[in-house]
C-alpha positions in Angstrom: -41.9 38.8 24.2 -40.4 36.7 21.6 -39.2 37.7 18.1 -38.2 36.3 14.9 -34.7 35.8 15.9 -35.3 35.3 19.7 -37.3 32.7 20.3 -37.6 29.7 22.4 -35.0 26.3 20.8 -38.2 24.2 20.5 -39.4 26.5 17.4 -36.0 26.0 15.8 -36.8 22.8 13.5 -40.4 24.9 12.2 -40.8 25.7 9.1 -40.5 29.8 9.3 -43.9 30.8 8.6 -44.7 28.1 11.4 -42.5 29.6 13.5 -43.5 33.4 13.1 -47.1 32.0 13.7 -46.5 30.4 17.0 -44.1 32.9 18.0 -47.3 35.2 17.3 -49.5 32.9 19.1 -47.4 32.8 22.1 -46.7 36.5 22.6 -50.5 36.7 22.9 -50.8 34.0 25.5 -49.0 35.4 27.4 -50.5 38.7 27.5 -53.7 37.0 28.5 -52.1 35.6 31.2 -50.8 31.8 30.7 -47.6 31.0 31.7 -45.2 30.5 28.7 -44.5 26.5 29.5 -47.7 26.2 28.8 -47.9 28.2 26.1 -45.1 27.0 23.9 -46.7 23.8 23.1 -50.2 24.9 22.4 -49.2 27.6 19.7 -46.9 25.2 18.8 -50.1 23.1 17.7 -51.9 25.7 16.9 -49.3 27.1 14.6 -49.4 23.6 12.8 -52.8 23.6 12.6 -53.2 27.1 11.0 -50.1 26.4 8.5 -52.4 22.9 7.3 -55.7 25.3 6.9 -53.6 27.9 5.2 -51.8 26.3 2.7 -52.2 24.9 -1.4 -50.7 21.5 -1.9 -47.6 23.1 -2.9 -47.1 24.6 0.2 -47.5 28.2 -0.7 -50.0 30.9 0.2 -51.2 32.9 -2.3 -53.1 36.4 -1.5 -54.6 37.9 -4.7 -55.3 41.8 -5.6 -58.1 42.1 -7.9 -60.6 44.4 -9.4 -63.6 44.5 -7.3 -66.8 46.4 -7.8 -66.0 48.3 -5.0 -62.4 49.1 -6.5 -60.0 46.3 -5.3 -59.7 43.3 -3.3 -57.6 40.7 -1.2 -58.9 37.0 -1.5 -56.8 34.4 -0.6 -56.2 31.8 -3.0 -59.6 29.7 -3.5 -61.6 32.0 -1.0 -65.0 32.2 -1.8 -65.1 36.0 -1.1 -62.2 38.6 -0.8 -61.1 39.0 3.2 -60.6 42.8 2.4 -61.7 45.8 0.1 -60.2 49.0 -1.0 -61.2 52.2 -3.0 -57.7 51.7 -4.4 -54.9 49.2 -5.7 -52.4 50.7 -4.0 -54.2 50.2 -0.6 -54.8 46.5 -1.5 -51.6 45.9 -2.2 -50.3 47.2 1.0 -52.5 44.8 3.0 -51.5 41.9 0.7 -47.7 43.1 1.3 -48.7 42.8 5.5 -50.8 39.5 4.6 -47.2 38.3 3.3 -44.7 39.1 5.3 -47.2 37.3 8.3 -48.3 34.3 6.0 -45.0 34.0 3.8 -47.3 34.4 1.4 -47.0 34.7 -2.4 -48.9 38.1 -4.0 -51.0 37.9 -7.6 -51.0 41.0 -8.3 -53.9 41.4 -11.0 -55.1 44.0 -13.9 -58.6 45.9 -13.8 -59.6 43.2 -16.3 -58.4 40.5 -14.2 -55.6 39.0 -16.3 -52.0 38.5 -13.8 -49.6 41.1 -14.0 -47.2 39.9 -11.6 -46.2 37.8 -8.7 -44.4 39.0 -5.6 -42.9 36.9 -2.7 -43.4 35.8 -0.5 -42.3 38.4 1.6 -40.3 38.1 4.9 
């Protein structure tokens, strides 16, 4: 299994969110079974790929906690409907915390009346 710091010389030039994606991408191919030369350059691509879908122009992810009418939510930056819901802030913020450290994403962190009241991240 590969790691953030052990990982195979052809990741080295990625971007680190890149990276930590294909490393990702690879550690599950091979638990299903491919064999990791052939892995390597399909999460490689795949990693890419998900980086270009995941992204703002400016590069950056952004995961937002906001009031929901079930209590709070985690949308991802232009989503058309929060990925996650939670009775609490606190919970929200924790999966926006994991959502970040995967993604490299930036965290809004918003008020009950919706206004910004800070930005974490991104978080490694």
């Amino acid at each position: 299994m590969y790691s953030k710091s052990d990982y195979p010389d052809s990741l080295k030039n990625l971007e680190p969110k890149v990276r930590n994606k294909a490393i990702e991408i690879i550690n599950s191919m091979i638990e299903d079974g491919y064999d990791e030369s052939r892995a390597i350059p399909i999460a490689t691509k795949k990693a890419k790929e998900w980086a270009d879908e995941n992204s703002d122009a400016s590069g950056e992810t952004e995961q937002h906690v906001l009031p929901h009418e079930n209590g709070w939510a985690v949308k991802k930056k232009d989503a058309d409907r929060p990925a996650y819901t939670f009775e609490t802030k606190e919970e929200a913020l924790d999966k926006a915390r994991e959502l970040s450290k995967n993604q490299e994403a930036v965290i809004v962190v918003h008020k009950k009346d919706g206004s910004v009241e800070k930005e974490i991240g991104p978080l490694t």
